[in-house]
PDB file of N, CA, C and O in Angstrom, chain B, residues numbered from 101:
ATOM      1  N   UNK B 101    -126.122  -9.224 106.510  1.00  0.00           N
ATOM      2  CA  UNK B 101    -125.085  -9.404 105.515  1.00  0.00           C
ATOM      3  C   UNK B 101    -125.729  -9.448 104.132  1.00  0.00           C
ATOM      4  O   UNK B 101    -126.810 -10.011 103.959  1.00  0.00           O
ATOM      5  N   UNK B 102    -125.192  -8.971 103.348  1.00  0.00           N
ATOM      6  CA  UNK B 102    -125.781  -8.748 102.124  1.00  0.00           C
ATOM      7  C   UNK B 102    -125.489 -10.050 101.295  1.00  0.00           C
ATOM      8  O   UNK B 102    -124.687 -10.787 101.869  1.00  0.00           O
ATOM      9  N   UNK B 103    -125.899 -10.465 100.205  1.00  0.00           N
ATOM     10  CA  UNK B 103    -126.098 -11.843  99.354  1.00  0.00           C
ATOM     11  C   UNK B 103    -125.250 -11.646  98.713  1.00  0.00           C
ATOM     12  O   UNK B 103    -125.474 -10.444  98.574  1.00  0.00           O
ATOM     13  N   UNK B 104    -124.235 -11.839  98.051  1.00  0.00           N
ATOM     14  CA  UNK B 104    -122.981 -12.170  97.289  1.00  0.00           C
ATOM     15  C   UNK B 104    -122.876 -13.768  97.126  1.00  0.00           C
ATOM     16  O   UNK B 104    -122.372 -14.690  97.767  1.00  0.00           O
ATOM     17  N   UNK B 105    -123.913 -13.558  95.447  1.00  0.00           N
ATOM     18  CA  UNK B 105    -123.928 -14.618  94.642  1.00  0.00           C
ATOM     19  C   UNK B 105    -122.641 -15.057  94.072  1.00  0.00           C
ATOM     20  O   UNK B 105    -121.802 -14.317  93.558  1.00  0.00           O
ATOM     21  N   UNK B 106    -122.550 -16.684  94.256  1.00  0.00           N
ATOM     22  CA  UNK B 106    -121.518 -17.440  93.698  1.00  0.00           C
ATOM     23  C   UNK B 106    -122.367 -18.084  92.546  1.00  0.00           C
ATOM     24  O   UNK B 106    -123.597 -18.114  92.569  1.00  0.00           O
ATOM     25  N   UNK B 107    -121.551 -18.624  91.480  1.00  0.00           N
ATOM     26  CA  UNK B 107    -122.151 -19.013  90.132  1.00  0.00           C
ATOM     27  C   UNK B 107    -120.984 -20.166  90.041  1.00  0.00           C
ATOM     28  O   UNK B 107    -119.779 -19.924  90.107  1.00  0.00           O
ATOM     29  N   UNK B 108    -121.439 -21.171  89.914  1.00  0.00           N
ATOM     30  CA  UNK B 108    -120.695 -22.459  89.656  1.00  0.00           C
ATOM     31  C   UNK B 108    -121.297 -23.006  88.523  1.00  0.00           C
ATOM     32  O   UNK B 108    -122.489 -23.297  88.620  1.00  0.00           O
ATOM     33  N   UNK B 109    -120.548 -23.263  87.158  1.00  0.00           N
ATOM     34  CA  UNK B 109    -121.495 -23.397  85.752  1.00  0.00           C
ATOM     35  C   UNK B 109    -120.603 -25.527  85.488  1.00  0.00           C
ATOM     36  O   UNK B 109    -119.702 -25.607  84.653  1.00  0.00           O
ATOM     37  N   UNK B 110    -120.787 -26.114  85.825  1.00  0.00           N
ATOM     38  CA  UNK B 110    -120.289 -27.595  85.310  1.00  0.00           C
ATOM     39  C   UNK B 110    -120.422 -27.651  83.617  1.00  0.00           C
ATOM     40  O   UNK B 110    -121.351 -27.295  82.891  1.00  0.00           O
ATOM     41  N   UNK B 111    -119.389 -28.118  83.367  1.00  0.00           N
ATOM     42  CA  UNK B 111    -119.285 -28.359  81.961  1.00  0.00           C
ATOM     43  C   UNK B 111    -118.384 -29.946  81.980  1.00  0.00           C
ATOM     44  O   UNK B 111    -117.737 -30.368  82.939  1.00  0.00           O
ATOM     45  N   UNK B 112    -118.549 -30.565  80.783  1.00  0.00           N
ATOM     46  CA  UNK B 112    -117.592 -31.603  80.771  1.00  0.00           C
ATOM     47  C   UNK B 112    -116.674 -31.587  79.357  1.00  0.00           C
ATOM     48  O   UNK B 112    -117.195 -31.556  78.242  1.00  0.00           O
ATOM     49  N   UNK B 113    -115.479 -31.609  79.552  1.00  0.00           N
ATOM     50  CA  UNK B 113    -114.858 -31.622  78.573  1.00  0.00           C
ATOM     51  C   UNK B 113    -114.449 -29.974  77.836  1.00  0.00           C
ATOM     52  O   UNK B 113    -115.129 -28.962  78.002  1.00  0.00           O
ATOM     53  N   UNK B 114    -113.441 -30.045  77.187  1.00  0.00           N
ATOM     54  CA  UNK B 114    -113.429 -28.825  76.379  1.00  0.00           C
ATOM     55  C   UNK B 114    -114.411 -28.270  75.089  1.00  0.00           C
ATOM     56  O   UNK B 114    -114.473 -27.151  74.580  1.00  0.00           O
ATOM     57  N   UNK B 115    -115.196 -29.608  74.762  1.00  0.00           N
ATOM     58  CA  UNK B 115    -116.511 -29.227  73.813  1.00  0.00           C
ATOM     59  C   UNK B 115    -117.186 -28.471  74.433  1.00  0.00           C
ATOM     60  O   UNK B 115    -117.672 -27.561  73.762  1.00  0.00           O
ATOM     61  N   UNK B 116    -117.469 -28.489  75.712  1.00  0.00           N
ATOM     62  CA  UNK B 116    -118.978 -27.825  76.654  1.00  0.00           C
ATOM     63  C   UNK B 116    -118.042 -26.635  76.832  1.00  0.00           C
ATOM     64  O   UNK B 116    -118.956 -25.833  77.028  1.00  0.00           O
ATOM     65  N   UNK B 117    -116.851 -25.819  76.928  1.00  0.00           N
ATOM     66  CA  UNK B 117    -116.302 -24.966  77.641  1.00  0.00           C
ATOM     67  C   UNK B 117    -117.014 -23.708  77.161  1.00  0.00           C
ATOM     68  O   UNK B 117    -117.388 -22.903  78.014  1.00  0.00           O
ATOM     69  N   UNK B 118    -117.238 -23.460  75.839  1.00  0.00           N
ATOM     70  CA  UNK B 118    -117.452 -22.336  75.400  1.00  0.00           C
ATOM     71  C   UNK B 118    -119.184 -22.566  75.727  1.00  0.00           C
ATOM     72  O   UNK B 118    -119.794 -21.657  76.289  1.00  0.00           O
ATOM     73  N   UNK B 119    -119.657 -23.417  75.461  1.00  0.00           N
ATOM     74  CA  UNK B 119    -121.247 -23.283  76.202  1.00  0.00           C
ATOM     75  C   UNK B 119    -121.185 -22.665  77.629  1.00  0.00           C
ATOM     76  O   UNK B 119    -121.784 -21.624  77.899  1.00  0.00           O
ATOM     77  N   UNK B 120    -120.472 -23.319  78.485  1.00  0.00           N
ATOM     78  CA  UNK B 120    -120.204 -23.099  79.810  1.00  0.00           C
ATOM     79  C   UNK B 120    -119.867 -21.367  80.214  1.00  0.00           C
ATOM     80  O   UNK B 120    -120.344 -20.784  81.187  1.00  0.00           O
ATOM     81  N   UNK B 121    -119.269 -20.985  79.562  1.00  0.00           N
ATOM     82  CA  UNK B 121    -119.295 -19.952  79.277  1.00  0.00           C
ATOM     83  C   UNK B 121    -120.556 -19.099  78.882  1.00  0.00           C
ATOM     84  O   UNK B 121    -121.064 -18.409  79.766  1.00  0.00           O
ATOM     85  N   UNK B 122    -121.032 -19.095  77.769  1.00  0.00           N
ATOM     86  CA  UNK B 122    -121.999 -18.224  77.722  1.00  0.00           C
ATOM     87  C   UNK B 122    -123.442 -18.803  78.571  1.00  0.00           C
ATOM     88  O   UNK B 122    -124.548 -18.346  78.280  1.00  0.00           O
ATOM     89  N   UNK B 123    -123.294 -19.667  79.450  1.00  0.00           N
ATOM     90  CA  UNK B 123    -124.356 -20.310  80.559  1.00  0.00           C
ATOM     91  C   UNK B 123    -123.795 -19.045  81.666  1.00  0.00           C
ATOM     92  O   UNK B 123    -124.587 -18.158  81.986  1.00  0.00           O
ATOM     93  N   UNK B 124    -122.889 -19.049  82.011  1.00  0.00           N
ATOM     94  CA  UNK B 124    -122.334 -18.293  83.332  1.00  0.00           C
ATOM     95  C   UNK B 124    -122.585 -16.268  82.658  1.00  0.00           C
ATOM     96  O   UNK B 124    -122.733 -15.254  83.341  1.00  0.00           O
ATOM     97  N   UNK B 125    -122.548 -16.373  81.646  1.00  0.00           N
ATOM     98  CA  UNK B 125    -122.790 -14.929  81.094  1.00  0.00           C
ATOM     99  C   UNK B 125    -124.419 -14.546  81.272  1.00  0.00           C
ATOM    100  O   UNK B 125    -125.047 -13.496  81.412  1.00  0.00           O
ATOM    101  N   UNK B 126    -124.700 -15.731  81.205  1.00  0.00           N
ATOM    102  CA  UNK B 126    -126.584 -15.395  81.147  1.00  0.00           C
ATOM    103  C   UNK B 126    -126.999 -15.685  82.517  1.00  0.00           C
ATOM    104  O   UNK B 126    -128.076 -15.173  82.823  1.00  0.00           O
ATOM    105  N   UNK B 127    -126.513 -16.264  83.271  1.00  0.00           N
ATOM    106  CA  UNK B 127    -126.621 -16.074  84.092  1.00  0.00           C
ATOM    107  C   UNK B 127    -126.387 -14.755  85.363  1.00  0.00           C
ATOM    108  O   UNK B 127    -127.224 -14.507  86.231  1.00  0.00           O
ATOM    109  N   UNK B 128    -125.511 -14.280  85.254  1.00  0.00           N
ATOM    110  CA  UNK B 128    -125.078 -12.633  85.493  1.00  0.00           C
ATOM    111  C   UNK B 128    -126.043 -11.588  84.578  1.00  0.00           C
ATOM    112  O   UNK B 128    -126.456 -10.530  85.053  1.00  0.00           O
ATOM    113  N   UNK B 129    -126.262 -11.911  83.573  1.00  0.00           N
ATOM    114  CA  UNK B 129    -127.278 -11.192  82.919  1.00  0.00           C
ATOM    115  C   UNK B 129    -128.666 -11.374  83.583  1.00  0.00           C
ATOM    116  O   UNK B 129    -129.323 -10.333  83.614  1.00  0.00           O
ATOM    117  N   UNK B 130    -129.187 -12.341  84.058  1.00  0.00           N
ATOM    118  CA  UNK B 130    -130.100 -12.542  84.854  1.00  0.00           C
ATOM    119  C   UNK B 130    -130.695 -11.700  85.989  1.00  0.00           C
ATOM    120  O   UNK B 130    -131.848 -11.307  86.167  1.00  0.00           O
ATOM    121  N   UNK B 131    -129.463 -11.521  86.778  1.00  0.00           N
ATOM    122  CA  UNK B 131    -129.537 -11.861  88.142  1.00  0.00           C
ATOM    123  C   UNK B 131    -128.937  -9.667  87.988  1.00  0.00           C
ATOM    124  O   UNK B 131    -129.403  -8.749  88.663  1.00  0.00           O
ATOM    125  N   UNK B 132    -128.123  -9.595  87.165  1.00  0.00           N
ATOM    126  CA  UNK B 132    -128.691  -7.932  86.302  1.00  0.00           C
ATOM    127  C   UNK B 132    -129.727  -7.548  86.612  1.00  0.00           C
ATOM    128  O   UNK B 132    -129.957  -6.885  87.623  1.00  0.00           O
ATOM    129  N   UNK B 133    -130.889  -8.065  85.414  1.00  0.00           N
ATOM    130  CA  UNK B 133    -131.833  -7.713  85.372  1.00  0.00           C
ATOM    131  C   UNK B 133    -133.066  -7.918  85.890  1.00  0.00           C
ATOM    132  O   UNK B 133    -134.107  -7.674  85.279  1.00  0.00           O
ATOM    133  N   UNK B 134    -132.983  -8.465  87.267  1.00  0.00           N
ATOM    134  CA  UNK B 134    -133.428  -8.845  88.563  1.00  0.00           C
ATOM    135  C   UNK B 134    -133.120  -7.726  89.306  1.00  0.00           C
ATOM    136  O   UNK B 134    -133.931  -7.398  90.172  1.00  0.00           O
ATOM    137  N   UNK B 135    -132.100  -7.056  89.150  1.00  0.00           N
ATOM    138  CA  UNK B 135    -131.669  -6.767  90.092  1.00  0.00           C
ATOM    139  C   UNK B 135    -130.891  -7.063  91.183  1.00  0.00           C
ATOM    140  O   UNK B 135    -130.436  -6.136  91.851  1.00  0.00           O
ATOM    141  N   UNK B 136    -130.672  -8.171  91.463  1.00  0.00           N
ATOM    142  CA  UNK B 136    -130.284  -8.920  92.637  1.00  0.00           C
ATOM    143  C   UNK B 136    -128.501  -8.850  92.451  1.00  0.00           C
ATOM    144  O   UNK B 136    -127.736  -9.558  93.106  1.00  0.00           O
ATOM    145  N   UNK B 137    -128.170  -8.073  91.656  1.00  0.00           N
ATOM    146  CA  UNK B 137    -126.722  -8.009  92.189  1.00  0.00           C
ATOM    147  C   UNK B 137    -126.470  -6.579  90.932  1.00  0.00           C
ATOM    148  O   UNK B 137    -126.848  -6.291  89.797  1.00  0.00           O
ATOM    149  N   UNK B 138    -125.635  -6.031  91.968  1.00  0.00           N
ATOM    150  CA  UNK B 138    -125.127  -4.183  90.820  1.00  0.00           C
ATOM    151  C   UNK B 138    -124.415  -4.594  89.671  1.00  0.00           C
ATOM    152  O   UNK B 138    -124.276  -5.669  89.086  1.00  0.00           O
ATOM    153  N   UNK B 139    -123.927  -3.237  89.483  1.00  0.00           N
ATOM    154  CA  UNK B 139    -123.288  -2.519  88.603  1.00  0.00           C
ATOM    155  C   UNK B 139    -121.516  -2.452  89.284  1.00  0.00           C
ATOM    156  O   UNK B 139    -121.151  -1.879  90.311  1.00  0.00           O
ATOM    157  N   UNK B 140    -120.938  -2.994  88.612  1.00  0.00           N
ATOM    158  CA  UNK B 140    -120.136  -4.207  88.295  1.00  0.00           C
ATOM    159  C   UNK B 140    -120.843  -5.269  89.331  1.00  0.00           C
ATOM    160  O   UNK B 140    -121.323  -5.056  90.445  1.00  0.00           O
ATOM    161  N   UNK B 141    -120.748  -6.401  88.631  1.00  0.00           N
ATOM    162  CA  UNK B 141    -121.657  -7.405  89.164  1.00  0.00           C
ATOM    163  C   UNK B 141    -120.933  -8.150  90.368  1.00  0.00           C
ATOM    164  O   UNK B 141    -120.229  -9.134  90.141  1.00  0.00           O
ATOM    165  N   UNK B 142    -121.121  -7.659  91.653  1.00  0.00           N
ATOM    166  CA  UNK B 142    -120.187  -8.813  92.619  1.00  0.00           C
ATOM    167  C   UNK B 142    -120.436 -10.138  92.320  1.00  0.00           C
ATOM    168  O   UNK B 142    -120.913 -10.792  93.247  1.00  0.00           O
ATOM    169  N   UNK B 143    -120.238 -10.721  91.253  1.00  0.00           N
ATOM    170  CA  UNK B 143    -120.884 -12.669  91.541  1.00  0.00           C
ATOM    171  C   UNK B 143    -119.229 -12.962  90.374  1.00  0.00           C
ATOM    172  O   UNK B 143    -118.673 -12.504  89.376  1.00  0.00           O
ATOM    173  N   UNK B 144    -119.083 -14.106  91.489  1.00  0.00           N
ATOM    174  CA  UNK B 144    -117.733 -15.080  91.532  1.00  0.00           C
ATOM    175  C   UNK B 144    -117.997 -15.849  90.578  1.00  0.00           C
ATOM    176  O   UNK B 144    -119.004 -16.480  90.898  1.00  0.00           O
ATOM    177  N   UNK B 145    -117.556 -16.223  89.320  1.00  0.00           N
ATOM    178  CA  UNK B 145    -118.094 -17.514  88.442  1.00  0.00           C
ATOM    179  C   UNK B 145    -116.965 -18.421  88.771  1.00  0.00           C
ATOM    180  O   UNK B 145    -115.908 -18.003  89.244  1.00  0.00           O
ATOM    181  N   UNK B 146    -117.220 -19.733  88.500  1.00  0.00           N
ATOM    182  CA  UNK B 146    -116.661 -20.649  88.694  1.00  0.00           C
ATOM    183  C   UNK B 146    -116.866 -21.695  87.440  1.00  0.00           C
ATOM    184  O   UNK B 146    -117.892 -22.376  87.466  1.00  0.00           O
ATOM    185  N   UNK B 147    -116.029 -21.847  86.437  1.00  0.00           N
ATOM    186  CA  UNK B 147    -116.132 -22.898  85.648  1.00  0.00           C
ATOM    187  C   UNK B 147    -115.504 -24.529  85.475  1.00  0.00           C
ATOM    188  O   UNK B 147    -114.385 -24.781  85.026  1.00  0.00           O
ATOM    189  N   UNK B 148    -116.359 -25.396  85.873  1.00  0.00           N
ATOM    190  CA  UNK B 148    -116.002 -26.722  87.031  1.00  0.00           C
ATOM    191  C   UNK B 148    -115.922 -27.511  85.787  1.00  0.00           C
ATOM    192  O   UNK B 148    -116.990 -27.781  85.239  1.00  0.00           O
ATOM    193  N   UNK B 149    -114.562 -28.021  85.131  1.00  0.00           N
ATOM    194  CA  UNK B 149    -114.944 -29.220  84.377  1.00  0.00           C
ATOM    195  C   UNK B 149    -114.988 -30.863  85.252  1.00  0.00           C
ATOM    196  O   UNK B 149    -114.176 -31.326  86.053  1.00  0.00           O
ATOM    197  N   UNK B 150    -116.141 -31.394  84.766  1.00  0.00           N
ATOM    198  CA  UNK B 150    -116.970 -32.453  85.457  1.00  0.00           C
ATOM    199  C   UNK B 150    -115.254 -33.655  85.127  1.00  0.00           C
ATOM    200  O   UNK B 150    -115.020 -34.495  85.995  1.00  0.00           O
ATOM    201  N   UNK B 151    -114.849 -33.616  84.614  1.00  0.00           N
ATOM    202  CA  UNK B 151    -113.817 -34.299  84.255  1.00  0.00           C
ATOM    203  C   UNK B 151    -112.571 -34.650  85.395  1.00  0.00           C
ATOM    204  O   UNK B 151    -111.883 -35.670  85.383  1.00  0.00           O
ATOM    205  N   UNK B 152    -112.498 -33.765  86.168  1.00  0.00           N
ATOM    206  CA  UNK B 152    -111.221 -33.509  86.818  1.00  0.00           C
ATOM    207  C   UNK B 152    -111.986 -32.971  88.751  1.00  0.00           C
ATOM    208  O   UNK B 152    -111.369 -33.066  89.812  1.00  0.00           O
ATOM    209  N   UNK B 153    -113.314 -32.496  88.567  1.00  0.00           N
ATOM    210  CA  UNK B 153    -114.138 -32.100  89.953  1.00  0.00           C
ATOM    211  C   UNK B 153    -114.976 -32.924  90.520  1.00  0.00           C
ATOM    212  O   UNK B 153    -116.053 -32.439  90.867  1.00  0.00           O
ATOM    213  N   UNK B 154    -114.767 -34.159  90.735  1.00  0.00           N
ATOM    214  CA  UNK B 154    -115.591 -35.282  90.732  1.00  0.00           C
ATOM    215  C   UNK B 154    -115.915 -35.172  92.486  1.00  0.00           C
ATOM    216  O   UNK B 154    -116.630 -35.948  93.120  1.00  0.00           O
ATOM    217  N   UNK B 155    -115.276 -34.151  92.953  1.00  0.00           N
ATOM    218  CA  UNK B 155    -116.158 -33.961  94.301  1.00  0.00           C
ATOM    219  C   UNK B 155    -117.034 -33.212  94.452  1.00  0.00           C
ATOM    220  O   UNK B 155    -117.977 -33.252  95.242  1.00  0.00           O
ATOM    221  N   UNK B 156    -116.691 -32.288  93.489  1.00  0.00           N
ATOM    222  CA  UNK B 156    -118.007 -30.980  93.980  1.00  0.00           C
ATOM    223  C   UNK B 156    -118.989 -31.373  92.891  1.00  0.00           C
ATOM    224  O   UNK B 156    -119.894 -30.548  92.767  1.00  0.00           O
ATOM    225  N   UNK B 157    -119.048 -32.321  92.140  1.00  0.00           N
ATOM    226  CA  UNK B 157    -120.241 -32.529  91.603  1.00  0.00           C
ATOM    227  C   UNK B 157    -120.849 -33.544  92.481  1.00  0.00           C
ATOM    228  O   UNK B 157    -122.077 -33.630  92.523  1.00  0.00           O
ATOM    229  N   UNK B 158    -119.976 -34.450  93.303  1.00  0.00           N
ATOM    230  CA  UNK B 158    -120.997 -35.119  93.844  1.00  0.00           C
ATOM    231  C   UNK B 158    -121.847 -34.413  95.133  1.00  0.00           C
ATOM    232  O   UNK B 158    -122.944 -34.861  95.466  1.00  0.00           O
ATOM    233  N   UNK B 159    -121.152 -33.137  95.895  1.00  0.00           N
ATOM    234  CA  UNK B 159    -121.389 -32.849  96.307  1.00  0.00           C
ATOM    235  C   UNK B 159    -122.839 -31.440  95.980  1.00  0.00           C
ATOM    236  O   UNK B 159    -123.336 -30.859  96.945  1.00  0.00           O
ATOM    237  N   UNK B 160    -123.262 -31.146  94.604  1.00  0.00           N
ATOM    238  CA  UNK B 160    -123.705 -30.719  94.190  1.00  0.00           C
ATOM    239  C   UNK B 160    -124.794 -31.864  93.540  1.00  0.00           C
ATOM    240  O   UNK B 160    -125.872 -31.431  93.133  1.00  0.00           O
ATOM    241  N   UNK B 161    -124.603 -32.853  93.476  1.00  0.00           N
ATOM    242  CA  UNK B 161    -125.640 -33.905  92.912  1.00  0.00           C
ATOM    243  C   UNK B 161    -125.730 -33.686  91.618  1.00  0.00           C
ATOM    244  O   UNK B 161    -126.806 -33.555  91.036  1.00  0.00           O
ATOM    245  N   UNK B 162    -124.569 -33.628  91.053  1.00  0.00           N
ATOM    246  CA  UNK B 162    -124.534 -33.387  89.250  1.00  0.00           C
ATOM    247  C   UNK B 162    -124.125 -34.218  88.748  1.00  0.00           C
ATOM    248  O   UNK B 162    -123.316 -34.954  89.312  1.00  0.00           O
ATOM    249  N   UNK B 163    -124.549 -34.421  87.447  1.00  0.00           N
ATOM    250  CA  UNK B 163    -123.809 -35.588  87.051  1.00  0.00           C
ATOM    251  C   UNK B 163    -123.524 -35.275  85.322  1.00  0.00           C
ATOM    252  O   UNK B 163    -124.240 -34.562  84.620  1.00  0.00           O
ATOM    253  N   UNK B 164    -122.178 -36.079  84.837  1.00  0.00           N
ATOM    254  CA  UNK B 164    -121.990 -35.095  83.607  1.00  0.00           C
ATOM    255  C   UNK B 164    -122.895 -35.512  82.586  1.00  0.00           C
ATOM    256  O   UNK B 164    -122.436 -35.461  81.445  1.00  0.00           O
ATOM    257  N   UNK B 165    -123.919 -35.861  82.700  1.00  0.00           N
ATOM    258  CA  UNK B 165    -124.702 -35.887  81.485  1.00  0.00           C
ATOM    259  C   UNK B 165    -125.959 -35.017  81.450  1.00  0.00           C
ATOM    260  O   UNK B 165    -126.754 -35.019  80.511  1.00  0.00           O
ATOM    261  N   UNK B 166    -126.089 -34.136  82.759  1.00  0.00           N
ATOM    262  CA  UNK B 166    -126.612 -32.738  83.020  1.00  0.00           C
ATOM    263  C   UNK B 166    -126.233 -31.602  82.492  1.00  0.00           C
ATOM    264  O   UNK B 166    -126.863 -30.553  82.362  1.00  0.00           O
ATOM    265  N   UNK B 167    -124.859 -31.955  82.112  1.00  0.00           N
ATOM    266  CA  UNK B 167    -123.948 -30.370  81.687  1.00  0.00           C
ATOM    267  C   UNK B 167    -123.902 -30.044  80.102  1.00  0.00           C
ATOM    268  O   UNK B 167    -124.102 -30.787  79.141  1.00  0.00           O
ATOM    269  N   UNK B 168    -123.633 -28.933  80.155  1.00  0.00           N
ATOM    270  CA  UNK B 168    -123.820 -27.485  81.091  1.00  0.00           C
ATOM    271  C   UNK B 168    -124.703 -27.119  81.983  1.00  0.00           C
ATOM    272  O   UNK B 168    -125.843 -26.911  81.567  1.00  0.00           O
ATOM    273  N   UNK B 169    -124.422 -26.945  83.428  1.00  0.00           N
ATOM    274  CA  UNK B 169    -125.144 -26.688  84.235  1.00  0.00           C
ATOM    275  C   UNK B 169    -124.733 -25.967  85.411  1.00  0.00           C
ATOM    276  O   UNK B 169    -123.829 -26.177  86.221  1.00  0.00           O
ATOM    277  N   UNK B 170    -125.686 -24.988  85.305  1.00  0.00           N
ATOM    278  CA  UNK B 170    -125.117 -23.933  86.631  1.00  0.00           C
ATOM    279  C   UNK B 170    -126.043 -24.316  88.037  1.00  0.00           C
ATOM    280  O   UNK B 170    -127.087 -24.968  88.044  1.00  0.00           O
ATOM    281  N   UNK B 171    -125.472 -23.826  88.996  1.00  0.00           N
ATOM    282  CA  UNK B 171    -125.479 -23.797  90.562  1.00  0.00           C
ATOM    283  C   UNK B 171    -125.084 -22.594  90.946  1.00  0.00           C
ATOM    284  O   UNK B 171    -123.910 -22.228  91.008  1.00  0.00           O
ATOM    285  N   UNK B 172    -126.308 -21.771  91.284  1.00  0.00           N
ATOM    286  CA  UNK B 172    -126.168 -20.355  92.092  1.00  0.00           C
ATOM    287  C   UNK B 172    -126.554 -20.357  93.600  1.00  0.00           C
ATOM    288  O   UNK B 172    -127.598 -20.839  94.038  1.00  0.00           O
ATOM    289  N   UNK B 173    -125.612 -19.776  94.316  1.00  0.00           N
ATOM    290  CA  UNK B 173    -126.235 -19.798  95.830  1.00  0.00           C
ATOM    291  C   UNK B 173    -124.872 -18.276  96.329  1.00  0.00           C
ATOM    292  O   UNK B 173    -124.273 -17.389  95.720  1.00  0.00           O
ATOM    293  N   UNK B 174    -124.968 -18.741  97.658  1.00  0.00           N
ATOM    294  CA  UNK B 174    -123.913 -17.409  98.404  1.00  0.00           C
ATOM    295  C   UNK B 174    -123.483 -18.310  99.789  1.00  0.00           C
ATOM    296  O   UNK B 174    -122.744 -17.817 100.641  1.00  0.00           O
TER     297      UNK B 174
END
């Protein structure tokens, strides 16, 4: 099965959103120019505000004074 990267970027609050954002852009830019994913990029972003996702950060071991912070896996 081939790797089809997920991108989960935590931000807290609407101050971090637009960071959060260009975190999840550079990240796809990355993983571009790696190679590791084509032309249109199959990778799912996910933008998690820490505010309101208080499970999947714990389940990610994040905490909002980490964020902006991405989590890549498949």
């Amino acid at each position: 099965m081939a790797w089809q990267p997920v991108a989960m970027v935590f931000y807290t609050g609407e101050g971090q959103f637009k960071q959060a954002e260009g975190l999840a852009n550079a990240v796809t830019r990355q993983l571009l120019l790696r190679g590791e994913i084509g032309e249109p990029p199959p990778l799912e972003t996910f933008l998690v505000d820490t505010e309101t996702c208080g499970d999947v950060m714990r389940a990610f071991r994040v905490s909002a004074a980490e964020t902006p912070i991405a989590a890549v896996g498949r």
